[in-house]
N, C-alpha and C positions, 0 to 999 in steps of 0.2 A: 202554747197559745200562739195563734199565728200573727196577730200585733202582738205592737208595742203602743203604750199608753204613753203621751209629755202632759204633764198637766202643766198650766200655768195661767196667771192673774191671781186678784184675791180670791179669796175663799167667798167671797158675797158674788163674783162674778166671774168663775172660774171656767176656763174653754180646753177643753180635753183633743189634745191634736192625737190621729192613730195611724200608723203607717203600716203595713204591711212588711213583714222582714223576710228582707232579701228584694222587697216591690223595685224593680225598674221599668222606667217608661217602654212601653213595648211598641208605642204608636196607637193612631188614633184605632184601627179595627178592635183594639183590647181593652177599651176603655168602660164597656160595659160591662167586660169580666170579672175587672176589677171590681167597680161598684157590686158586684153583686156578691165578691167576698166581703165588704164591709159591710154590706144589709144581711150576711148570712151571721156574721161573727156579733154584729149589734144584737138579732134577736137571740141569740146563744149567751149570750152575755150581758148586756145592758136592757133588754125588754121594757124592765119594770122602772127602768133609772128616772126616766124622762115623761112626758104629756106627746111629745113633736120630736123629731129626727130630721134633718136637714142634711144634704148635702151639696154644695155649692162649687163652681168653678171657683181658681185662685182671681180670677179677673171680673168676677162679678160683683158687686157689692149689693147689702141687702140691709135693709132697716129692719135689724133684730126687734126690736119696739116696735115700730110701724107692723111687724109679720104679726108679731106673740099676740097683740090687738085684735087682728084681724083673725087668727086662730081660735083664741077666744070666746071671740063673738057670735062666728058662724060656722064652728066645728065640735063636732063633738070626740073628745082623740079617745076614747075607748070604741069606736067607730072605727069599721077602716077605711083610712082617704090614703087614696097617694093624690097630691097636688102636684104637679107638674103637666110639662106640655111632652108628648110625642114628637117628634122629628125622623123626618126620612130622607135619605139622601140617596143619590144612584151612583152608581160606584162605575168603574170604566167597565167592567166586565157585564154590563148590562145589568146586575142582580141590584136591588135594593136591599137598604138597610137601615132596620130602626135605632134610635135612639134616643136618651134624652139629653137635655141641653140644658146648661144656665143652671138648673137648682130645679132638685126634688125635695117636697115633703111628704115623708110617713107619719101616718099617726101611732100611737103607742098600742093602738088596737091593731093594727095591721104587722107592725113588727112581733106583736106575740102569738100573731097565729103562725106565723114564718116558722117559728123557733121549732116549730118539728119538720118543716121541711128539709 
């Protein structure tokens, strides 16, 4: 397995931290490669665990209540959503580059189509 799983809190509101073994910062251009081994390993693994997937910067905060409401309401997660925004920036070598920013959400429908990608 290429994580490693820390669980921690109670068992009524338990937050599953995964890190990547052996992950060091590589700088910002790798940032997306990373996320896409944790989106590759969640549907290999977790697909069916969860409704919603998140993934957040350490410096952001997010109203887990305020989101799961809003989830809810206006989403259907056997549906595929990715929620987040797109970001572009120009890099000194003239070429652009995408990325996202702040906090993505998948739906549980979208992580299980992955799982054979």
């Amino acid at each position: 397995q290429p994580f490693n799983e820390d669980r921690e809190g109670s068992e009524a509101d338990q937050v599953a931290r995964m890190t990547l073994r052996g992950d060091v910062d590589m700088g910002f251009l790798f940032n997306s490669v990373r996320a896409f081994y944790l989106w590759r390993y969640l549907a290999a693994n977790h697909a069916t665990d969860c409704d919603w997937f998140a993934k957040v910067d350490a410096d952001t905060f997010v109203n887990l209540w305020a989101l799961k409401l809003r989830l809810d309401r206006y989403f259907d997660p056997n549906e595929q959503h990715y929620l987040g925004s797109m970001k572009e920036t120009n890099l000194g070598s003239g070429r652009t580059l995408n990325f996202a920013v702040n906090s993505i959400v998948l739906s549980s429908g979208l992580i299980r189509r992955a799982r054979n990608w």
